[in-house]
DSSP file (Angstrom, degrees, kcal/mol; ACC not computed):
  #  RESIDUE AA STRUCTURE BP1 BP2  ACC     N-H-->O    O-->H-N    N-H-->O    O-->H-N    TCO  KAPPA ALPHA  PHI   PSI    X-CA   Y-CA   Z-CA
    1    1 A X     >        0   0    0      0, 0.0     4,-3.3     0, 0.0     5,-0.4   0.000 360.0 360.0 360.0 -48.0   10.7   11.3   49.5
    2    2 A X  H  >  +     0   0    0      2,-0.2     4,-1.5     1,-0.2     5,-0.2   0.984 360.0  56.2 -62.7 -46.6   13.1    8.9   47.3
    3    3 A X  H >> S+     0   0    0      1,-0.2     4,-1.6     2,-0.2     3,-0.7   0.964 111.5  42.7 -23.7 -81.1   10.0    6.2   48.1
    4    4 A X  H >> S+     0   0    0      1,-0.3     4,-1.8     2,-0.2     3,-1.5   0.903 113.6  47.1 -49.1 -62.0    7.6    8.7   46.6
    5    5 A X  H 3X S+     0   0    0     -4,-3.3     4,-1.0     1,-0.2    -1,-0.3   0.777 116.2  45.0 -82.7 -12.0    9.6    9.9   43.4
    6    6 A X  H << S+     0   0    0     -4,-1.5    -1,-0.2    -3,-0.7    -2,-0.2   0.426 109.5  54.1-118.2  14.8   10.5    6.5   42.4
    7    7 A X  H <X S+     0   0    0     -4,-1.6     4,-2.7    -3,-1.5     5,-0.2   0.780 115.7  43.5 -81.7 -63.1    6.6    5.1   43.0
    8    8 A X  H  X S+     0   0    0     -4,-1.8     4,-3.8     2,-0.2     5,-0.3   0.910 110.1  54.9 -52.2 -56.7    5.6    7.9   40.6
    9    9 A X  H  X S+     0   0    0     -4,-1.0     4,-5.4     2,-0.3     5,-0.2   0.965 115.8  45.1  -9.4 -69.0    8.9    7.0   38.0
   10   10 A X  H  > S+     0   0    0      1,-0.2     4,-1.3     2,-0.2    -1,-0.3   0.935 110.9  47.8 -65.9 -23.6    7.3    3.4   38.0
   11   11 A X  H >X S+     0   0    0     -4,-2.7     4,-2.2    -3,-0.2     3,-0.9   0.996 112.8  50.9 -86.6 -50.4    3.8    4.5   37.6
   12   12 A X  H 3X S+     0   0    0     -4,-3.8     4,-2.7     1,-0.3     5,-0.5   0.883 111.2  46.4 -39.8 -53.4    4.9    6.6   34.8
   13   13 A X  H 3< S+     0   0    0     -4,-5.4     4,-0.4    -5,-0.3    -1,-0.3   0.869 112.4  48.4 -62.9 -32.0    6.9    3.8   33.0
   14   14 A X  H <X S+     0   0    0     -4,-1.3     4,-2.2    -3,-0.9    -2,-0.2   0.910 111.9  53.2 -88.2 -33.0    4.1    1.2   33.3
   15   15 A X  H  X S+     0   0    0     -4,-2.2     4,-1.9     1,-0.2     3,-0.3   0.945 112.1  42.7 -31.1 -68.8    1.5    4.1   31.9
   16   16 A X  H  < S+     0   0    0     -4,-2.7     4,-0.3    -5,-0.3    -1,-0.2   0.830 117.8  51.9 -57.1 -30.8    3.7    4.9   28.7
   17   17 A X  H >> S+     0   0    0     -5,-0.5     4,-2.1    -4,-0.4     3,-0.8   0.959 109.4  41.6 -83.6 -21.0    4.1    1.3   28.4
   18   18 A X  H 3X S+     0   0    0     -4,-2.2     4,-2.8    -3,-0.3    -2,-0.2   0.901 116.4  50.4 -68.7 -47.3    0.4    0.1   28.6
   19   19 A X  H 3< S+     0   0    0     -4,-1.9     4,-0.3     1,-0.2    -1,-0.3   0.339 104.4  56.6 -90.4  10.4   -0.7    2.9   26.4
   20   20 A X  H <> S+     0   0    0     -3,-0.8     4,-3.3    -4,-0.3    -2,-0.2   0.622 112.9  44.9 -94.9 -44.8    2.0    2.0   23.8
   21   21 A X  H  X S+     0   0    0     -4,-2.1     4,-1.8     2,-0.2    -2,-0.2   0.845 112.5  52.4 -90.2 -11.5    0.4   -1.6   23.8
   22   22 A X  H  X S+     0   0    0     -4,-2.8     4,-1.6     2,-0.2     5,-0.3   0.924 103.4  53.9  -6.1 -81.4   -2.7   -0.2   23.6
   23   23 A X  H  > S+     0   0    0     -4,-0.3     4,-2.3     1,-0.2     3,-0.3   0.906 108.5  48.9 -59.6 -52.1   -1.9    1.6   21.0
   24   24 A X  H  X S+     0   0    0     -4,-3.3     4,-0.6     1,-0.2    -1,-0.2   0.877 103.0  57.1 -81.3 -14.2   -0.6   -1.5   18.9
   25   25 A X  H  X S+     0   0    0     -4,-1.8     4,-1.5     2,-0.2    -1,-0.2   0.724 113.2  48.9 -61.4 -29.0   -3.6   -3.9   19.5
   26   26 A X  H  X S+     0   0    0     -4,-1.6     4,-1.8    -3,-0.3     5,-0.2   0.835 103.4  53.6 -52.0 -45.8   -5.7   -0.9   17.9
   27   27 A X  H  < S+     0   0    0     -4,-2.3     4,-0.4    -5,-0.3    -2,-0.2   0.831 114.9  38.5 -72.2 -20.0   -3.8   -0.4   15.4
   28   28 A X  H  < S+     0   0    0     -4,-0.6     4,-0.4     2,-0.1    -1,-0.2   0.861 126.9  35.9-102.8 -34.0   -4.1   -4.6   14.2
   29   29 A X  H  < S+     0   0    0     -4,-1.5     3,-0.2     2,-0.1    -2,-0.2   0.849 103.7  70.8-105.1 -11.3   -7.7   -5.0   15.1
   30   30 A X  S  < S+     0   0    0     -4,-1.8    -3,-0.1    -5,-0.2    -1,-0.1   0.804  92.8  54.9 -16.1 -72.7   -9.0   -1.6   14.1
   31   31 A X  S    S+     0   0    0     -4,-0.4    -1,-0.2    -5,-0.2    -2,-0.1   0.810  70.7 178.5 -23.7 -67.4   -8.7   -2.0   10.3
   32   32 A X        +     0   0    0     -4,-0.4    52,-1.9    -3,-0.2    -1,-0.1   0.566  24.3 149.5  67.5  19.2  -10.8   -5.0   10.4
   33   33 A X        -     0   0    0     50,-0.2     2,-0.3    51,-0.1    50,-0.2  -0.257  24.6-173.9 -77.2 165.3  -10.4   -5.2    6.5
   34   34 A X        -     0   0    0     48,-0.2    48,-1.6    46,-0.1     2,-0.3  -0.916  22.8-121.2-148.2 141.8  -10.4   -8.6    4.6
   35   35 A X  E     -A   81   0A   0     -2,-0.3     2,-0.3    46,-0.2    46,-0.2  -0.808  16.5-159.6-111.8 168.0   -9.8   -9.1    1.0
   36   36 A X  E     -A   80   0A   0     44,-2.2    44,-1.1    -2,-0.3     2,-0.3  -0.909   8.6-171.1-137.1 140.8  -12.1  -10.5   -1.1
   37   37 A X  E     +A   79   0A   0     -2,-0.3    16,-0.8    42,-0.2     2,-0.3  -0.962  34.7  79.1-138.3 114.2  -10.9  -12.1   -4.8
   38   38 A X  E    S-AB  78  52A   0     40,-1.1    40,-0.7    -2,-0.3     2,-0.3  -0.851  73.4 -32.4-157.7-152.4  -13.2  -13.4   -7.7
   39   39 A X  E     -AB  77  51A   0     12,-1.5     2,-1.0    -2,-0.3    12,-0.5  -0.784  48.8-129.1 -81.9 129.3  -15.6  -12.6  -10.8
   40   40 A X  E     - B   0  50A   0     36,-2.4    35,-2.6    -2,-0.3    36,-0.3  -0.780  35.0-177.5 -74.9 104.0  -17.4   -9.7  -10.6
   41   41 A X  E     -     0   0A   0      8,-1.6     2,-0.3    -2,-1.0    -1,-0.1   0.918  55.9 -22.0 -54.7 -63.6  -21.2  -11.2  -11.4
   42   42 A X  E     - B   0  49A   0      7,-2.1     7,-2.6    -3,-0.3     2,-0.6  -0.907  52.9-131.9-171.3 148.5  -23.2   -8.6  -11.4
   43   43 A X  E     - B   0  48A   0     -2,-0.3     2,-0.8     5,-0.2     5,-0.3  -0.817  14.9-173.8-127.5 122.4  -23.6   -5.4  -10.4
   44   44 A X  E >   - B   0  47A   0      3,-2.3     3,-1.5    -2,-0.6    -2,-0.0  -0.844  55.6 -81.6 -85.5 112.2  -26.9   -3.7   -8.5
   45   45 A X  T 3  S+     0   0    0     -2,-0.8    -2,-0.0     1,-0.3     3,-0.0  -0.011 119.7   5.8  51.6-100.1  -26.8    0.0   -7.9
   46   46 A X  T 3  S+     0   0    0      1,-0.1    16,-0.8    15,-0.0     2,-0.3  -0.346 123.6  76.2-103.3  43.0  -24.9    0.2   -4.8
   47   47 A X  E <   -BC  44  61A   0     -3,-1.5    -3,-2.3    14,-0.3     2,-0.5  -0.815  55.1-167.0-165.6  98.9  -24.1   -3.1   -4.7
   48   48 A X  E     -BC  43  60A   0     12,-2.0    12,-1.0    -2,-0.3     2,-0.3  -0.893  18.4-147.3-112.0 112.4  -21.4   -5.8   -6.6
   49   49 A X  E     -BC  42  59A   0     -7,-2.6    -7,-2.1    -2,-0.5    -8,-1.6  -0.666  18.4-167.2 -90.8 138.9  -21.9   -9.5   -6.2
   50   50 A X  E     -B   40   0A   0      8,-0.6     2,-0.5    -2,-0.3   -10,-0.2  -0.771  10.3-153.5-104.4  71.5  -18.3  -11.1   -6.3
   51   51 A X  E     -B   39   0A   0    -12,-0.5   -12,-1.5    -2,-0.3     6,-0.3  -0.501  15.9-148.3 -58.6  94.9  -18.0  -14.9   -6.7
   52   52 A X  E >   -B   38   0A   0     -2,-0.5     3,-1.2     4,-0.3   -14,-0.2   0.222  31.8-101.4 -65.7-178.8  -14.6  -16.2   -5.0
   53   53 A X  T 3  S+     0   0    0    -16,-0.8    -1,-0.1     1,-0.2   -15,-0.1   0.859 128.5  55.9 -75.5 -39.2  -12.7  -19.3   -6.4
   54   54 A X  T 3  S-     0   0    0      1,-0.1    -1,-0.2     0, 0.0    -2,-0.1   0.359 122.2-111.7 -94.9  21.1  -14.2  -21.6   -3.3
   55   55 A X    <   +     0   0    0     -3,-1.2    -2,-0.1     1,-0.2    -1,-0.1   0.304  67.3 148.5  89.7 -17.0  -18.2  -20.2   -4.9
   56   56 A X        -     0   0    0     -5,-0.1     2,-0.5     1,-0.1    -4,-0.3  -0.287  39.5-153.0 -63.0 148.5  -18.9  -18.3   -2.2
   57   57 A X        -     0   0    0     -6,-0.3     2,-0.8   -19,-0.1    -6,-0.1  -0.974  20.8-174.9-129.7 113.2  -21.0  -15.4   -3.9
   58   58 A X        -     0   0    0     -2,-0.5    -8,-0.6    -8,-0.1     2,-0.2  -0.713  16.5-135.6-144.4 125.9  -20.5  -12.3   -1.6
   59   59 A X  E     -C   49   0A   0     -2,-0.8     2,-0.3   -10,-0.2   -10,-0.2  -0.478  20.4-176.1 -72.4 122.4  -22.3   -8.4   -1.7
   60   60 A X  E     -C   48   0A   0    -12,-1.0   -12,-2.0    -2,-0.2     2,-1.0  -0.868  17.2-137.5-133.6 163.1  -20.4   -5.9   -1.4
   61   61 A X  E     -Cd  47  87A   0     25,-1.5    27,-1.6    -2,-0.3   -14,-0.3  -0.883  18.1-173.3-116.3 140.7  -21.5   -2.3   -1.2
   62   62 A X        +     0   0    0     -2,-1.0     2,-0.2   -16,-0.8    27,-0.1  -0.840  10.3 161.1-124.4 141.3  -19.7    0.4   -3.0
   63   63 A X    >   -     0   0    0     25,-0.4     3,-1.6    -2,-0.3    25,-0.0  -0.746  64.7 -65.9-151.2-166.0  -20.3    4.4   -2.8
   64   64 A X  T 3  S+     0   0    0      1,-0.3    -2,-0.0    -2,-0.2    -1,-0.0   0.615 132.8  62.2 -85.2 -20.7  -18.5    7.6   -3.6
   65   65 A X  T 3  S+     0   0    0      1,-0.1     2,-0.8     2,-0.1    -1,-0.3   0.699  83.6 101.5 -84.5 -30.3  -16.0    6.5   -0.6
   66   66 A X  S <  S-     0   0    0     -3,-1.6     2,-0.4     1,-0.1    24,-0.2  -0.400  70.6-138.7 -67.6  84.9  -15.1    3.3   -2.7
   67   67 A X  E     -e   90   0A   0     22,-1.7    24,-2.2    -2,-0.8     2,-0.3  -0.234  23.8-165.3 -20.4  87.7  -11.6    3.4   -4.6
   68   68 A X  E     -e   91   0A   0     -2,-0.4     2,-0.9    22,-0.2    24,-0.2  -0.804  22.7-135.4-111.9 149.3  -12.3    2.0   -7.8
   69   69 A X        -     0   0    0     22,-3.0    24,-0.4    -2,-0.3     2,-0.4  -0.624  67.4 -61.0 -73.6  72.4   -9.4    0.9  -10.0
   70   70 A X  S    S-     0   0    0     -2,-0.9     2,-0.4    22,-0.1    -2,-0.1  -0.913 106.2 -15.0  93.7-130.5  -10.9    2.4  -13.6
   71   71 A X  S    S-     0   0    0     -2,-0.4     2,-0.6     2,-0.0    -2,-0.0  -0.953  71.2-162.7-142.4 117.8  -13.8    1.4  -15.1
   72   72 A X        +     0   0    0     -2,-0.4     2,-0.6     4,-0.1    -2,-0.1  -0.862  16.3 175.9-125.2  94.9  -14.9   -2.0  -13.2
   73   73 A X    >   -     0   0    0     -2,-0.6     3,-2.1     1,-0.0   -33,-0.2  -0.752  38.9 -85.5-117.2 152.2  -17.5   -3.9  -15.3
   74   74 A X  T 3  S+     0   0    0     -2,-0.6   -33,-0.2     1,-0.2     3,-0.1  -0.316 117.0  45.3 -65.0 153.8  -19.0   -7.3  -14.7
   75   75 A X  T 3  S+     0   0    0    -35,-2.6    -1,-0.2     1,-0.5   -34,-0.1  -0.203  86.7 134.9 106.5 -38.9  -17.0  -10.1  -16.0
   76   76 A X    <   -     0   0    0     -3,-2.1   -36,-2.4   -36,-0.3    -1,-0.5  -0.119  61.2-133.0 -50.9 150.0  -14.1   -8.3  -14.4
   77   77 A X  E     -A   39   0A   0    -38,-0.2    17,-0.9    17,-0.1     2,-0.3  -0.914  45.3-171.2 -88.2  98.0  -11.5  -10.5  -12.2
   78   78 A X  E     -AF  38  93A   0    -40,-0.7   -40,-1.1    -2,-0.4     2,-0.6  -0.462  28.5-153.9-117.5 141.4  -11.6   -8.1   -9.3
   79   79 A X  E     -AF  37  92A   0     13,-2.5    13,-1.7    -2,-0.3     2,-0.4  -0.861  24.7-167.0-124.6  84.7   -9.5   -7.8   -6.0
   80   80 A X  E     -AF  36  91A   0    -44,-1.1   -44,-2.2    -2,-0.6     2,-0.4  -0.891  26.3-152.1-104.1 156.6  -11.3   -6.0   -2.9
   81   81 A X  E     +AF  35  90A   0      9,-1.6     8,-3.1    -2,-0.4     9,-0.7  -0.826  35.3 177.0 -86.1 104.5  -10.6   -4.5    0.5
   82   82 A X  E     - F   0  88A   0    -48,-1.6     2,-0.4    -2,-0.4   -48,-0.2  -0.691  30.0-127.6-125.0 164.2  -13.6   -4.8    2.6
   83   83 A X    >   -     0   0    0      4,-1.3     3,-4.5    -2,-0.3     4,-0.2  -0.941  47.8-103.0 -99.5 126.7  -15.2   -4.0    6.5
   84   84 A X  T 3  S+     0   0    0    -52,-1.9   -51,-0.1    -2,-0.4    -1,-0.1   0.754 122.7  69.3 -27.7 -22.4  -16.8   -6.8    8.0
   85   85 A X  T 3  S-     0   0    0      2,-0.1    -1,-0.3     1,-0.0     3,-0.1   0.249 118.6-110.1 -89.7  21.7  -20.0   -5.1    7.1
   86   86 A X    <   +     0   0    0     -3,-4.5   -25,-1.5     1,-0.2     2,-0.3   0.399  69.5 142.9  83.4  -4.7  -19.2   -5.9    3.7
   87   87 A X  B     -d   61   0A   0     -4,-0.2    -4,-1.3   -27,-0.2     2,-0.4  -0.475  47.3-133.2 -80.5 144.8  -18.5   -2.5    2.3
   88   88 A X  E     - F   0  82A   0    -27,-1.6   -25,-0.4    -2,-0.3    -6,-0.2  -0.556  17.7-171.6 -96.5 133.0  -15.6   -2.4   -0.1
   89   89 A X  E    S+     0   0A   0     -8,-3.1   -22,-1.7    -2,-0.4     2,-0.3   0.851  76.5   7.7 -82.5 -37.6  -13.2    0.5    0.6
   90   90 A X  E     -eF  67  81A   0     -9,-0.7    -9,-1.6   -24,-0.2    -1,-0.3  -0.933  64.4-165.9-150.7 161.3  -11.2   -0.2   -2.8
   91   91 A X  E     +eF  68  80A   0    -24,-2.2   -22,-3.0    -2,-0.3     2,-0.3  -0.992  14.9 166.2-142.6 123.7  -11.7   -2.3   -5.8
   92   92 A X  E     - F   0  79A   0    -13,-1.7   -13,-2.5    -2,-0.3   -22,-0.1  -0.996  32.5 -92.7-159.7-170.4   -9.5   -3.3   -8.5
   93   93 A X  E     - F   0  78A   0    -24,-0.4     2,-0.4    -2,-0.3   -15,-0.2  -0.004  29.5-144.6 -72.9 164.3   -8.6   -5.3  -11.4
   94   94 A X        -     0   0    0    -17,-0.9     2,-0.2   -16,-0.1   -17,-0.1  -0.854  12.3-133.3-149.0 126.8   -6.6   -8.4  -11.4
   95   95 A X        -     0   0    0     -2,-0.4     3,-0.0     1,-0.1   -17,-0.0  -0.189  31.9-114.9 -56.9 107.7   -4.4   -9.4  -13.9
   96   96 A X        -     0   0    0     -2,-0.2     2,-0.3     1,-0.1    -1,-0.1  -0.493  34.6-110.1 -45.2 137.8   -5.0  -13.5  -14.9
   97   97 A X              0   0    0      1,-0.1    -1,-0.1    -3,-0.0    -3,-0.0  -0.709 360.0 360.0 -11.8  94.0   -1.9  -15.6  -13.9
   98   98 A X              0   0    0     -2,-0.3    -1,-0.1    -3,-0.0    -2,-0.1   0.501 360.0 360.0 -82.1 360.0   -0.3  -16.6  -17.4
């Protein structure tokens, strides 16, 4: 019987623990966000091409779901939060570096 209540004990402990690391490897690749920093070029519909400092030109797609900081116009130096599929989650301004 003490066999038996302290098999279950361990399977209990390695459960809670497994699903505790579980839980934090979801929680770090879940997000899956990258930020994206440039000129705002130009902006198509649903859609704002960003040029980063290394040239890279990258589309990002913005909808009612998209955080904007203000009133975001091309020209803008602009700071977004994206999903690997490129959609930006929030966008906002960034202050030039005097």
């Amino acid at each position: 019987m003490k066999k038996l209540i302290g098999l279950f004990i361990f399977t209990v402990i390695i459960g809670v623990g497994m699903a505790s690391y579980s839980s934090a490897a979801d929680e770090k690749a879940a997000p899956g966000t990258q930020t994206v920093n440039g000129d705002l070029l130009k902006i198509e519909g649903e859609f704002y091409v960003v040029k980063e400092m290394s040239g890279k030109e990258i589309r990002l797609h913005v909808d009612k779901t998209t955080a904007l900081d203000g009133a975001i116009k091309v020209g803008d130096k602009v700071e977004a939060q994206t999903t690997e599929k490129n959609h930006a989650a929030s966008i906002r301004h960034v202050r030039p570096k005097m």
